[in-house]
C-alpha positions in Angstrom: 1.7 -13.8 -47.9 4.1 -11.7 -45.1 3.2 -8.8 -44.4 6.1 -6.6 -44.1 6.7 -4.7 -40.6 6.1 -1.2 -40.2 9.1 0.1 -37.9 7.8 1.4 -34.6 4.6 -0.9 -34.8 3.2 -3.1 -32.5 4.6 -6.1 -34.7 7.8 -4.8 -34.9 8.0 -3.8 -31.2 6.7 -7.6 -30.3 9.4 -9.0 -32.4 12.0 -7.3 -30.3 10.5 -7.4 -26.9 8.7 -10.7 -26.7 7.8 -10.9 -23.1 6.0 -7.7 -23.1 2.5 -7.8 -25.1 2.3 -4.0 -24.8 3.9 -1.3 -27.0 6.3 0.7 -24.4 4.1 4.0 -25.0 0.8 2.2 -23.8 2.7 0.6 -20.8 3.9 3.9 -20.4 1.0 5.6 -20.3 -1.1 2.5 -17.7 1.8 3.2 -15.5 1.2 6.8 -14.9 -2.4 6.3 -14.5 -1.1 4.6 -11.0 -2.0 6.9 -8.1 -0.4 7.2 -5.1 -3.0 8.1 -2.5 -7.1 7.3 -3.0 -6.5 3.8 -4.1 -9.3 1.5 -4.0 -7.9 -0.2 -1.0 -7.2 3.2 0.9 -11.0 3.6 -0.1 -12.1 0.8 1.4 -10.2 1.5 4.9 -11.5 5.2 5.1 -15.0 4.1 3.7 -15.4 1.1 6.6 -13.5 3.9 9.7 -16.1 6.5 8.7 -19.2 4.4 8.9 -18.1 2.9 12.6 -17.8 6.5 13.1 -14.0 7.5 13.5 -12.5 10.9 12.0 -9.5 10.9 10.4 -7.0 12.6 8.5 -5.8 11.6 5.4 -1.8 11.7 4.3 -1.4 14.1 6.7 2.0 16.0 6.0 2.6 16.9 9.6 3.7 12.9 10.0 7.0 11.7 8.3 6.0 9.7 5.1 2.1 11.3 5.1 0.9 8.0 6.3 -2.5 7.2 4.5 -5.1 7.8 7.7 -3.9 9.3 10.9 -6.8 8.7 13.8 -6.1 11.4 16.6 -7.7 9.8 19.2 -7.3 6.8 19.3 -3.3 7.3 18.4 -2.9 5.3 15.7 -1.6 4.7 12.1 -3.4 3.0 9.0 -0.6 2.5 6.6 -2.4 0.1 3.6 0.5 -0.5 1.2 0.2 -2.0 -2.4 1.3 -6.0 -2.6 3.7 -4.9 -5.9 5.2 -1.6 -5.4 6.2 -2.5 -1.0 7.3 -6.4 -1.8 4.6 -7.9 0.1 5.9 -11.3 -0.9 2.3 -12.4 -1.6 1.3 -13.4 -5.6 0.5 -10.0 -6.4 4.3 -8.7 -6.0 5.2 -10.2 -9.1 8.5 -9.7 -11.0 9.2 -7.8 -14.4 10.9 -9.5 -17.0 12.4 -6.8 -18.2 14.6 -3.8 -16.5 14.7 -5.8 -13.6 17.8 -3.2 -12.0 15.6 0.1 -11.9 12.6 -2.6 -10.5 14.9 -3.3 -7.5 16.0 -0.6 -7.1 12.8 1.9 -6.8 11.4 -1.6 -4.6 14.7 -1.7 -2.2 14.0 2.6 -1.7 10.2 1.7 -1.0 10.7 -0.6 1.7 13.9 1.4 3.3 11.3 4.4 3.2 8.3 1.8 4.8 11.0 0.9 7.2 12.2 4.5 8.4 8.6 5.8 8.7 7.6 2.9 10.5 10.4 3.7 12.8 9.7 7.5 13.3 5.6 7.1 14.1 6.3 3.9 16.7 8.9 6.2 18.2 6.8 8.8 18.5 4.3 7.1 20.2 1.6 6.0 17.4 0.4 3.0 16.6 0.4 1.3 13.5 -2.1 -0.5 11.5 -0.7 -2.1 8.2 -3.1 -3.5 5.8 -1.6 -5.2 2.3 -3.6 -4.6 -0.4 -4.4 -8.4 -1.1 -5.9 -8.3 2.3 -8.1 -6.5 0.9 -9.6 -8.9 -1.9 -12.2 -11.0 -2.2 -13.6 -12.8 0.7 -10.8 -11.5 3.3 -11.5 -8.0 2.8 -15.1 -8.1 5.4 -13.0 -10.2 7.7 -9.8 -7.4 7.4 -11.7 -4.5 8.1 -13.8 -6.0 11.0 -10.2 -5.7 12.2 -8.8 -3.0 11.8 -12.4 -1.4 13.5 -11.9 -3.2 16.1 -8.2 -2.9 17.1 -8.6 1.2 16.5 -11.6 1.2 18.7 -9.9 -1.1 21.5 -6.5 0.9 20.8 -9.0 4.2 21.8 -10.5 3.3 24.6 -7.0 2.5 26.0 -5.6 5.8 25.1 -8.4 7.1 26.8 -7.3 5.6 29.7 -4.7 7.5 30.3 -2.5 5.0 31.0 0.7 5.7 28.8 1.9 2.3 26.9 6.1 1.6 26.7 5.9 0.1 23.3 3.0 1.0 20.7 0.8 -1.1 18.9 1.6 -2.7 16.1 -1.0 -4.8 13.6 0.1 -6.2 10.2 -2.9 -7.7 8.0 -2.8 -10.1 6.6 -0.3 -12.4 8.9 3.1 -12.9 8.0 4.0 -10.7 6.4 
């Protein structure tokens, strides 16, 4: 025996949006449960800098774009961006099936904004750390922030130096990005 649909239920939804296995007001609300700072990769970054000993600020508003951990001395960046929502490229920056224009379009602003931030802290002088998210996974995560440690560390003791670089640093983890 068939059941007949209720309109507005999950069945009936399904039906008419088959690529989808949630109802719109459930992906609705697990989207807006995404933050946008204090992710668990941000976490992991501040967590490791703390422990080798480093203060930091965190999305600092004095800095265009309130990059995610601004390090003082030793003059640096840590921008850690998520694989989907910056366009990594990697297999976590997947592609919707559906609404595919507002996708690319809130993706093509993202990256212009990555891009002009980037742009204003090198010019300014800072350098800049940025860690992808699936860096941060798994087995590569140990190996990514034994990294990042040691580039801010060797990044401070040449500030400390006094000797003024002409172009700033500039780190990308994973490679190839």
């Amino acid at each position: 025996m068939i059941r007949p649909r209720c309109p507005g239920s999950h069945a009936d939804w399904t039906a008419r949006n088959p690529m989808d296995r949630i109802p719109s007001e459930q992906r609705s609300r697990l989207m807006s449960k995404i933050r946008g700072k204090d992710t668990k990769p941000e976490l992991l970054v501040r967590r490791r800098l703390f422990a080798e000993g480093w203060r930091f600020r965190v999305c600092d508003r004095r800095y265009p774009g309130k990059p995610d951990v601004v390090i003082p001395r030793a003059k640096t960046i840590v921008d850690v961006r998520g694989c989907f929502w910056h366009r990594h490229g990697c297999r976590e920056s997947t592609m919707p099936k559906t609404n595919v224009a507002f996708w690319m379009e809130k993706w093509s602003k993202n990256v212009r904004r990555d891009r002009r931030n980037e742009a204003a802290w090198r010019t300014a002088g800072w350098n800049l750390i940025i860690v992808w998210q699936c860096a941060l996974e798994g087995p590569r995560a140990g190996r990514t922030l034994d990294r990042i440690a040691a580039k801010v560390s060797a990044w401070a003791a040449e500030a400390a130096s006094g000797v003024p670089r002409r172009v700033p640093h500039r780190l990308e983890l994973p490679r190839g990005a």
